[in-house]
N, C-alpha and C positions, 0 to 999 in steps of 0.2 A: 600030409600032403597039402594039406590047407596054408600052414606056414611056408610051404617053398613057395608056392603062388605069390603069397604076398610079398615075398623077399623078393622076385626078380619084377626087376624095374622095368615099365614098358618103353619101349626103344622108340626117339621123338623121328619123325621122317627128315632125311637131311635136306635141306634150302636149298637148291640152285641157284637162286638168283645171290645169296649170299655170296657163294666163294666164287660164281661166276664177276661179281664188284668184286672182292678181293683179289681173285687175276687177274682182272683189269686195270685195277690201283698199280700191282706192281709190276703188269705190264709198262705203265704210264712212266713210274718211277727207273723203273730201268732203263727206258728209254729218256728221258730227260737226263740222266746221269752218264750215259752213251754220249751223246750229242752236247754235254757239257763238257767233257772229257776231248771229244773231238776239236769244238770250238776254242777250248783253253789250251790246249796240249802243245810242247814243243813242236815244233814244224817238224814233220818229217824229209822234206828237202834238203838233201845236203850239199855244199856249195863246195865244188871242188878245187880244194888247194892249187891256188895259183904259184908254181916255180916259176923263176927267170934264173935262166941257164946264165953262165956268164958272159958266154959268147952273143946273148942278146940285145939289142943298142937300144939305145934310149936318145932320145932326141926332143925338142922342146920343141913347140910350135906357138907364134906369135900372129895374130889377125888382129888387123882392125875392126870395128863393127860393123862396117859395110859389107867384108869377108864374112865374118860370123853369121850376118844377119840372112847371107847367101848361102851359106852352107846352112844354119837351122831349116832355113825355106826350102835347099832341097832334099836334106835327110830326113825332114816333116812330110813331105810331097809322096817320096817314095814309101815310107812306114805305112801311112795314111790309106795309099792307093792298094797296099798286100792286106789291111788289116779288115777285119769283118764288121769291127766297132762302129756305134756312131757317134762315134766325138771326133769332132772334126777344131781343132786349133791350129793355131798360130805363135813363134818366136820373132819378139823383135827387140833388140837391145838400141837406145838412145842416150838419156844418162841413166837411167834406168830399166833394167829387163822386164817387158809385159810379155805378159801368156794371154790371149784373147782365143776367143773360140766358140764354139757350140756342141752339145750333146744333145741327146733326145730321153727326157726322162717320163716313164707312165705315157710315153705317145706325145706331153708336148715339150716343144722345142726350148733350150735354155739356150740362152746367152752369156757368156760370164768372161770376167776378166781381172788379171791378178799383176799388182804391181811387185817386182821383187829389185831388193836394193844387191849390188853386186860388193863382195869384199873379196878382196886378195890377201890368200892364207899366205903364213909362212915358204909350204913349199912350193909354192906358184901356182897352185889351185885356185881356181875363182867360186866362193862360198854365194849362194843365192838366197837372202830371205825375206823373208815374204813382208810388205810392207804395209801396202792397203790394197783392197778391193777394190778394180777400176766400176764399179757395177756390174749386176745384172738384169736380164730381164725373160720374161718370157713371151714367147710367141705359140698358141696353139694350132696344133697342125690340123687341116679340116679333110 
């Protein structure tokens, strides 16, 4: 009887705070791997296949920049006025297309503005890219 005593081994009390860190480790890691997966992952948006029937027309449209610069100012005006945002810019083409405007970033107000050079593609698309920085600046709001 003496020898079973000594053979069984006494049982050590199990840790909580042990496996309570190790479900929390891979709490942590699950969740980082979720949220990385989210962040990387194919978009799940799908953009629905544009047909043109053939009975549909196509037609070209030609403006001056004076036109152009009338219609950005009022399909900007109108977007602007339905949207919740607060970036508030401006389109103006001269020999060059500027984008000028403001947003509100952390509460204070930015100013900023961007020069874009204009090129005509092949099939009569006009390509914009970006050239220099007209500046920025900040104003904070009180």
């Amino acid at each position: 009887m003496v020898k079973r005593a000594a053979q069984t081994k006494t049982k050590k009390p199990v840790n909580p705070w042990k496996w309570g860190f190790l479900g929390l480790v891979i709490v942590i890691v699950l969740a980082f791997i979720f949220l990385l997966t989210q962040f990387t992952g194919a978009s799940s948006v799908k953009q629905p296949a544009t047909t043109t029937s053939k009975s549909a027309a196509s037609f070209n449209v030609s403006l001056n920049k004076k036109q152009l610069n009338a219609m950005s100012d009022y399909y900007l005006d109108r977007f602007q006025d339905k949207s919740d945002s607060q970036m508030n810019y401006k389109f103006h083409v001269k020999n060059d297309a500027v984008v000028t405007g403001q947003t509100k970033v952390l509460g204070i107000t930015v100013h900023f503005g961007l020069s874009l050079t204009p090129k005509l593609l092949k099939n009569g698309n006009v390509q914009l890219k970006a050239k220099k920085t007209c500046g920025w600046s900040i104003k904070r709001s009180r």
